[in-house]
C-alpha positions, 0 to 999 in steps of 0.5 A: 500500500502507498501513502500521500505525504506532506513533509512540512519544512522541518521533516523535509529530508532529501534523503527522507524523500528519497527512502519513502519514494522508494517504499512506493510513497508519494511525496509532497514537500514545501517547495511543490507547493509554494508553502516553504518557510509558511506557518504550520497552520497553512502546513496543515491546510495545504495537506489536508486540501490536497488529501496528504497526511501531514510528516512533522518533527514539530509534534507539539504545535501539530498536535493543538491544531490537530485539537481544532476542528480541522479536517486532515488526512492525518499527521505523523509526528515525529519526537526528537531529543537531539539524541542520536541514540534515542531519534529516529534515522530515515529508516526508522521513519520508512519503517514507523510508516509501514508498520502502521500501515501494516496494522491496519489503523485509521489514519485520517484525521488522526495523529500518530507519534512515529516513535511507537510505531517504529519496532 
């Protein structure tokens, strides 16, 4: 199964694209869309206007606006702590990815923390 997904400016990784295009994604980053350097609302509405789950490492703001009534295809968030042994690789995000397709869970407007999903 492939996904649509948005990476907003700081989930936007060459290499990130690079792995999900490979893993039969289909990616949408800021400068396709003209959004590159906007705020996270407009982040937001740019995906969910096109239908594309939103990919963040700005969990927290995310998840206020995923509390509004905002419809969305979903958010993916991913936590970081600066802390190579405890953040994820692009890997672990391909893979968090898969694993919550695999399980068969509900995406759209709904918020996942990749973190848990990523074994």
């Amino acid at each position: 199964m492939s996904l649509t997904l948005y990476l907003d400016d700081c989930a936007d990784d060459k290499i990130l694209v690079q792995q999900l295009r490979a893993a039969g994604h289909t990616v949408t980053v800021p400068s396709d869309l003209g959004t590159t350097g906007m705020d996270d609302h407009t982040h937001l509405q740019a995906a969910a206007a096109r239908r594309l789950i939103l990919v963040t490492k700005n969990v927290d703001d995310f998840d206020e606006l995923h509390r509004k009534p905002i419809p969305h295809a979903g958010i993916f968030g991913i936590c970081q702590d600066n802390d190579p042994n405890r953040d994820m690789t692009c890997a672990d995000i391909v893979r968090a990815i898969a694993n919550i397709e695999n399980a068969g869970i509900e995406i759209t407007g709904q918020i996942h923390i990749l973190n848990h999903w990523r074994y």
